[in-house]
N, C-alpha and C positions, 0 to 999 in steps of 0.2 A: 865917506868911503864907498868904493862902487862893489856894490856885488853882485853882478849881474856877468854872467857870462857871454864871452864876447865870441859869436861865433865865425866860420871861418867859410861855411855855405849855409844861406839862409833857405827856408823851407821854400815850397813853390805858394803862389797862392791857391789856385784849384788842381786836385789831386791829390799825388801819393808821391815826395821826394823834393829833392834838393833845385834848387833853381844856380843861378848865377854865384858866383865866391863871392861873398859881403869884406869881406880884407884885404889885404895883402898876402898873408897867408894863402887864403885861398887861391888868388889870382897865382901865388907861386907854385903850388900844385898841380894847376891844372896847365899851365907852362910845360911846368917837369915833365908830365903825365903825355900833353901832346907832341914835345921835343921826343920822347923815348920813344913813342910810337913811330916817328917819322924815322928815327934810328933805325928801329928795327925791321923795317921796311928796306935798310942797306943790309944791316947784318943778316936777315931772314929772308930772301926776295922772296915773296909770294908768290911769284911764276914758278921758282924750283924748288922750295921749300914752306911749302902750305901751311904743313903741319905745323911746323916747330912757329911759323910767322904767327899761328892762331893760335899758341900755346902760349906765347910770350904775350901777345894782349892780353890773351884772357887773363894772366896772372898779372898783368901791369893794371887791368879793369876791377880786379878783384883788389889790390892795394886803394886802387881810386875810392872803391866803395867805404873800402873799411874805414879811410882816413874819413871820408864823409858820415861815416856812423860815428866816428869820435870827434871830429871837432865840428859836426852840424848841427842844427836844429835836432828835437827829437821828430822824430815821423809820426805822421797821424794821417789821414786823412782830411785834408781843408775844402771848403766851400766856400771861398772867398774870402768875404769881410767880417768873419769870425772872429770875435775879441777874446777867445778862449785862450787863457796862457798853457 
């Protein structure tokens, strides 16, 4: 039986956060995440509508993150070749 949690963005190696989506899950997120930006890019032009264009990322950035806080590695700080679980 596997108990190991299977995550969906794996840690980076040096620093502070998430690197590349390690699944499918992931890979679909980050799809969804760059499709909607591009979206909103027609529905918000940033020529005439700045605001609302940098309102809608920020709050489509801010789902990006959290979905990354819940289905990623935990965060720490890495130095590499660190065998710390």
């Amino acid at each position: 039986m596997q108990n190991e949690r299977k995550y969906w963005f794996s840690a980076k190696r040096y620093g502070w956060g998430w690197g590349i989506p390690s699944s499918w899950q992931g890979w679909l997120v980050l799809t969804v995440f760059v499709a909607l930006v591009v979206v909103g890019s027609f529905l918000f032009p940033p020529n005439a509508k700045l605001g609302a264009y940098l309102a809608y990322v920020a709050v489509l950035c801010v789902l990006l993150v959290g979905t990354c806080w819940l289905k990623g590695e935990p965060l720490r700080w890495r130095w590499g070749n660190d065998e710390r679980a």
